[in-house]
N, C-alpha and C positions, 0 to 999 in steps of 0.2 A: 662165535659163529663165523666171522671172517675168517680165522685159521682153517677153521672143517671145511669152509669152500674153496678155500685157495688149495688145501691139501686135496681134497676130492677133484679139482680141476684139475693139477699136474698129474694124476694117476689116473686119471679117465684119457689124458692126453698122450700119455707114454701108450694105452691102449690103442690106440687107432681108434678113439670112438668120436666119431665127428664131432665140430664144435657146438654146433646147437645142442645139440643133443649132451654132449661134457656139460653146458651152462647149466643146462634145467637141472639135470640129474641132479650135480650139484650144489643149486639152491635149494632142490627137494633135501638135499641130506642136512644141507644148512637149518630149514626150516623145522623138518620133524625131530632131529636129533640136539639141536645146541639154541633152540628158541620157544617162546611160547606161541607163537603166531601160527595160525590156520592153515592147510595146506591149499584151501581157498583162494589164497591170495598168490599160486603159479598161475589159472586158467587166467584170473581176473587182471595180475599184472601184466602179462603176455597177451592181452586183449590190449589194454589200455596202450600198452608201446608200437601198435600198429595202427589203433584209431584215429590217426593223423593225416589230414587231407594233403598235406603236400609231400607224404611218401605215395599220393598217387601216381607221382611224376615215374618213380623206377618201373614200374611195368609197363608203362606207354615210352617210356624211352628203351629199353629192352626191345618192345617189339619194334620201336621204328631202328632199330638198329639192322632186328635180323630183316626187316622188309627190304629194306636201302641194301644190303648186302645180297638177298637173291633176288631183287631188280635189277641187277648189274650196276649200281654203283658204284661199287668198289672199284669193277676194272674199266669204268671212267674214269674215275682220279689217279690212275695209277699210271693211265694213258697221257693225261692230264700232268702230273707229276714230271713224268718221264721227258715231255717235249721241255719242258721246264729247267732240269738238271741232267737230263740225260748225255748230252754234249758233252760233259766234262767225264773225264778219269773220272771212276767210282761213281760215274752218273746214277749207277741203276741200287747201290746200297742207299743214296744219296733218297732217291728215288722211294725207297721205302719209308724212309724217315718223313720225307714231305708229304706222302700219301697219308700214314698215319697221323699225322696234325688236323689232314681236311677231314678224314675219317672220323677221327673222333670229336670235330664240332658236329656231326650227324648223329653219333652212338649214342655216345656215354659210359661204352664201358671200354675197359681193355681188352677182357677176353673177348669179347667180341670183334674187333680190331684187328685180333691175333689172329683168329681162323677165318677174317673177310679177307684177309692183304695178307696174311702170309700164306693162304693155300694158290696165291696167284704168283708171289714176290719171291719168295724161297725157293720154292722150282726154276721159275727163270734168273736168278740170281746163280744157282748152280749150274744150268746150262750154259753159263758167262762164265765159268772156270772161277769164281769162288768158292771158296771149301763150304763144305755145308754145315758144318757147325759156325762157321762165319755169320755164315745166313743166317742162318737160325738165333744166332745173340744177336743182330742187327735188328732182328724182327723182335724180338721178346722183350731190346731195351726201348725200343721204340713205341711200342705198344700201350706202353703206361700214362702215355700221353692224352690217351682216351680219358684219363679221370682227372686230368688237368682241366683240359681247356672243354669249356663249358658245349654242352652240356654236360653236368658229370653227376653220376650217382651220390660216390661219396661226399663230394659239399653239398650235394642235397640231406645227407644223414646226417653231418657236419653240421649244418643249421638248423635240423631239425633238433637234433639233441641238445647244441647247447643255444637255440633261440638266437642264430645270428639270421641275419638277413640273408637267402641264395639268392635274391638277383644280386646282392653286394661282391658274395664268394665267387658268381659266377664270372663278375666283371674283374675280379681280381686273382682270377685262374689264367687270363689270359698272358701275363708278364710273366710268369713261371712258365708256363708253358711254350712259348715263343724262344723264352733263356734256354732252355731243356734241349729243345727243337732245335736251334739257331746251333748251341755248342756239338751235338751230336754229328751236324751237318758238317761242320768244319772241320773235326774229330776227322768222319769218315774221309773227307775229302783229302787230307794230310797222310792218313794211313793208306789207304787205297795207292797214293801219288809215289810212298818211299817204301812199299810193300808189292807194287806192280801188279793188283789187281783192278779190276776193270778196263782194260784195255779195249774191249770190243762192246762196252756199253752201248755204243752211235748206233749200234745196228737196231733196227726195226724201231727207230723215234716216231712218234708222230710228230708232224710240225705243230704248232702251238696254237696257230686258229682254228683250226678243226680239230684238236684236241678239248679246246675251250667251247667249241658249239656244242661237243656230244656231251659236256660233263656238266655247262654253266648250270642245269637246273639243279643237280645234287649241290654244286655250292652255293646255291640261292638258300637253302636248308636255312641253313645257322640264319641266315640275315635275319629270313622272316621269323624264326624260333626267337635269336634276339633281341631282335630291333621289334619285335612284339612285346614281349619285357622290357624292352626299358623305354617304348614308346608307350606304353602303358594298357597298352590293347587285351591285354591277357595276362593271366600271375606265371608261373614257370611252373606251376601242375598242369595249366591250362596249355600251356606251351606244348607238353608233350604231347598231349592230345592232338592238337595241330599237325604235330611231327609225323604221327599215326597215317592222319587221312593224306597229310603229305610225301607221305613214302608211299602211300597205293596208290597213289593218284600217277605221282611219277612214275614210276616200278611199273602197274597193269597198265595205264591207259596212255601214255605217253612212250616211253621205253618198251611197251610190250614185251619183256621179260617176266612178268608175274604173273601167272596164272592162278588161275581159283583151285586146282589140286595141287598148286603148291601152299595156299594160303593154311589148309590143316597141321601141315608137318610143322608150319611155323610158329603159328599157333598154341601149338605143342610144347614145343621148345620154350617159346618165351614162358609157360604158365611153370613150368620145372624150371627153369632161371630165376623167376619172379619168386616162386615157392621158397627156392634155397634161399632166396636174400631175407626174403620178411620172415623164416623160420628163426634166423639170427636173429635180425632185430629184433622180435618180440624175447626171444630168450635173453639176451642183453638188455631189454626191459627191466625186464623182472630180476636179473642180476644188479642192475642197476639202482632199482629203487631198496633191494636190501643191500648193497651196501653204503645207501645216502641213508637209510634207517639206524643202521651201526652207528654212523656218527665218522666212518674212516674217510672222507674227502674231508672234514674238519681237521683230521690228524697229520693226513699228508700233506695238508696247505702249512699246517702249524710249524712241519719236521721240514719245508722246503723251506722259508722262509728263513728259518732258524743257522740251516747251512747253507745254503747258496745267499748270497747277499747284494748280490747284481742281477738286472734282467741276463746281461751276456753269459752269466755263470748258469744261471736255470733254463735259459734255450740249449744251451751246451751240452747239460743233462740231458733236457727234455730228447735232444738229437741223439743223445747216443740209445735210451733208454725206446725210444719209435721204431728203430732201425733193428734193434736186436725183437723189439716187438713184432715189427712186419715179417720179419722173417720164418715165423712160427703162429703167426695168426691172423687169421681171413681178416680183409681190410674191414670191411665192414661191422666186424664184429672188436674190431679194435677202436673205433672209432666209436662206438656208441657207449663201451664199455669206457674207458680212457676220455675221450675229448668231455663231458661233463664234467670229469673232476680235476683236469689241469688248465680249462679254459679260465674259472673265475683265478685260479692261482696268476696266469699269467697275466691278466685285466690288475691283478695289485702289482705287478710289475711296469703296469702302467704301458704293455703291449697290447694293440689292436685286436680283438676277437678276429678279425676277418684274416688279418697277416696269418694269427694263430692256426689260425685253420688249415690257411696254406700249407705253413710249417709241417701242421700236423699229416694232411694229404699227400704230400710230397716226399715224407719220410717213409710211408705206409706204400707208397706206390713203388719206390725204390724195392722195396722185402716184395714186390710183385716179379719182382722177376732176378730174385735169389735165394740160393737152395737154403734151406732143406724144402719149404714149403710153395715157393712163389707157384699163383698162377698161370702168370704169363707163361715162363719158365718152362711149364710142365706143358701147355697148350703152343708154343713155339715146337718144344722137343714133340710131341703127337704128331704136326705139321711135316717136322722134315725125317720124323723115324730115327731120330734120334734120341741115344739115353742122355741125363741131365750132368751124368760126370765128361760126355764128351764136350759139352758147352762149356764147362767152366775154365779153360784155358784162356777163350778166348773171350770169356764175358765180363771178367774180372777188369778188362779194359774199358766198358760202357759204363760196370758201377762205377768207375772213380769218375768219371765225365760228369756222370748223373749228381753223387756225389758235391762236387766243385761246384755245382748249380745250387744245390740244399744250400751248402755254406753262405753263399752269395742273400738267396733267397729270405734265409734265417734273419743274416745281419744287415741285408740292407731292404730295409721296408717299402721302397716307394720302389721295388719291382711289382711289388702283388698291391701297393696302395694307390699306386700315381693313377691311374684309368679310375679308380674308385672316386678318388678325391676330385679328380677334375669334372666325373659325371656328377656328382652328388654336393 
C-alpha cells in the first residue's frame, strides 16, 4: 500500500493537482485498491486530524494578522523600523528586514508578511534606486521570519502533531529567529555599503519618538499575546483570540483605520486562508494514520539507525532531506506528514523535540522562498510584477545567509534551547 500511495502522489504531483487534494486521492487509491480497510475511514480520519482544540489558534491568528495589516500596522512599524536603521547606508533594505521580525511577532504567518510590508517596502525601496528584483528577494527572504518568531503557525502544527509543547516551541522560536534576523541585517548592511546602494535612504526618516508613539500599541501585541502565555493567563489557542479582539480594538477604535465595510472582505480572506490550511491538515491526517498503520515509521527509524550512527550524521540527513522537501511541498503539509515520524527517531538520538522542531521549521521555511514552489517567492514576485527566474540571481545570496543560520541552529542547541531552559 505504501508503494501505490507514494506512486499515486508523485504522479498526481507532476499533474498540477493540488496537495490536499494529491494526499486524499491517494490514500483513496491506497485504501480501495492495495488494502482491506473501509473507505470509511478518509471522512472519519480527515475529521479526527482537525478535532484539535489548539489548531484553533491558526484561524484566529490569520485573521489577527490580516486585521493589524489593514488597520495600518504595518506602515507603523515600518515608520518605526525606518527611524531605527534608516540612517545608515542600506537603512531602508535594512528597514525591511526589521519590520518583518515585528511583523511577524503580530502575524504568524509569512505570506501574510509578504503582501503587508512588501506592498509598502518594495515600492519605496525601488524608488531609492534599488533594482527591484533586489527588493523583491529582500522582501521574500525576510518574510519567512513570520513562522519563526512566535506567534507561528507551523510550531503550532509542529506540536500538535508530534505532542511537544507550543508555549515551549514558541519560546524557543525566538533564538533562530533573532540569528536569521540579526545575520540578514549585517548581510544587507555589507552589501548595500561595497555595492553603493542605498545612498539616499535618510530621506523621509521619522525621528524615533514619534515613530515609537504612533506604533508602541502594535508592539504591545506580542507582550500581551506572550507574556499571557507564559504568565499563565491564557493557553496559546486562547492567546489568538486575544490577538482578534486586539487587532480591532487597535485598527477600528484607536487607529481608526478599520472600518466595518472593510471588516467582510477580511473576513473573507482569512476563512479561504484558514480553509487551505485545515484542508492539508486533515488530508495529512488520514495520510498519516495509514502510513503509522503500515508499520513504515518503524522501518524508517529501524533503516536510520542502522546507517547513520551519530546524532550529527542523521541531523545532516535530516537537513539535506527538509530542504529538498520544502522546496516542493506546502510547509504545512510537510510538517504533519514528516515531523511524526522523524521526531521519536531523533528523541533516540537523544536530541530535544523542541530544538527538533526548530530544525524542522527552519528548513521548511528556507523552501519558502525557493523555486520551484516557495510561497513567499511567488507572493514577493506578485508584489513587485516580477517573474521568479528574474529573482534568482540575486536570491541565491539570502539562501546561503539563511542557510549559515540552519547550520549554526542544527548544531548548536542552546540557540533555540537557552530561553527555554532558563524559563522552564
Amino acid at each position: 500500500m505504501n508503494a501505490a500511495i507514494g506512486l499515486s502522489l508523485i504522479i498526481l504531483f507532476s499533474l498540477g493537482v493540488p496537495i490536499a487534494v494529491s494526499i486524499v486521492l491517494a490514500s483513496i487509491i491506497g485504501i480501495e485498491l492495495f488494502s482491506p480497510l473501509p473507505l470509511l475511514l478518509v471522512p472519519q480520519q480527515m475529521f479526527v486530524g482537525i478535532d484539535n482544540f489548539p489548531l484553533l489558534a491558526i484561524p484566529f491568528f490569520i485573521l489577527a494578522g490580516n486585521l493589524m495589516a489593514a488597520g495600518g500596522i504595518s506602515r507603523r512599524l515600518v515608520d518605526l523600523a525606518k527611524s531605527l536603521v534608516g540612517g545608515l547606508q542600506g537603512g531602508l533594505a535594512m528597514t525591511c528586514v526589521l519590520t518583518c521580525m515585528m511583523f511577524a511577532a503580530v502575524s504568524g504567518s509569512s505570506v501574510a508578511t509578504t503582501f503587508a510590508i512588501g506592498s509598502i517596502l518594495i515600492p519605496a525601496m525601488v524608488n531609492h534606486d534599488y533594482p527591484r528584483p533586489l527588493a523583491a528577494s529582500i522582501q521574500a527572504s525576510s518574510a519567512e521570519l513570520g513562522v519563526l518568531i512566535p506567534p507561528s503557525i507551523p510550531l503550532i502544527l509542529y506540536g500538535v502533531s508530534t505532542d511537544t509543547s507550543i508555549g515551549k516551541l514558541f519560546i524557543a522560536g525566538i533564538g533562530p529567529g533573532l540569528l536569521i534576523g540579526g545575520a540578514l541585517l549585517l548581510f544587507l548592511y555589507l552589501f548595500c555599503k561595497v555595492r553603493g546602494y542605498g545612498l539616499r535612504d535618510r530621506e523621509d526618516r521619522h525621528d524615533f519618538p514619534s515613530a515609537f508613539r504612533r506604533a508602541w500599541l502594535a508592539m504591545l501585541m506580542p507582550v500581551v499575546v506572550i507574556g499571557g502565555i507564559y504568565g499563565g493567563v491564557f493557553t496559546p489557542t486562547e492567546a489568538s483570540a486575544v490577538a482578534v479582539v486586539y487587532a480591532l480594538v487597535v485598527g477600528g477604535l484607536i487607529y481608526r483605520e478599520l472600518s466595518l465595510t472593510e471588516l467582510l472582505p477580511i473576513f473573507r480572506q482569512s476563512v479561504i486562508s484558514t480553509a487551505a490550511v485545515m484542508l492539508i491538515i486533515a488530508a495529512a491526517a488520514l495520510f498519516s494514520f495509514l502510513i503509522s498503520r503500515s508499520g513504515l515509521p518503524g522501518e524508517v527509524a529501524g533503516w536510520v539507525t542502522r546507517v547513520f550512527d551519530s546524532p550529527i550524521a542523521f541531523l545532516l540527513a535530516v537537513n539535506v532531506m527538509l530542504l529538498i522537501v520544502g522546496m516542493f511541498i506546502e510547509t504545512s503539509a510537510a510538517i504533519l506528514v514528516l515531523a511524526p515520524i522523524f521526531t521519536p527517531i531523533a528523541v533516540q538520538y537523544g536530541i530535544d523535540p523542541v530544538h527538533f522542531g526548530l530544525i524542522v521549521v527552519v528548513n521548511l521555511a528556507l523552501g519558502m522562498f525557493t523555486p520551484p514552489l516557495g510561497v513567499n517567492l511567488f507572493a514577493a514576485c506578485a508584489v513587485a510584477r516580477l517573474s521568479v527566474d528574474q529573482l534568482l540571481p540575486w536570491l541565491m545570496r539570502f539562501v546561503l545567509v539563511v542557510l549559515a543560520c540552519l547550520i549554526a541552529i542544527t548544531y548548536l542547541p542552546w540557540i533555540s534551547l537557552g530561553l527555554v531552559d532558563l524559563l522552564y
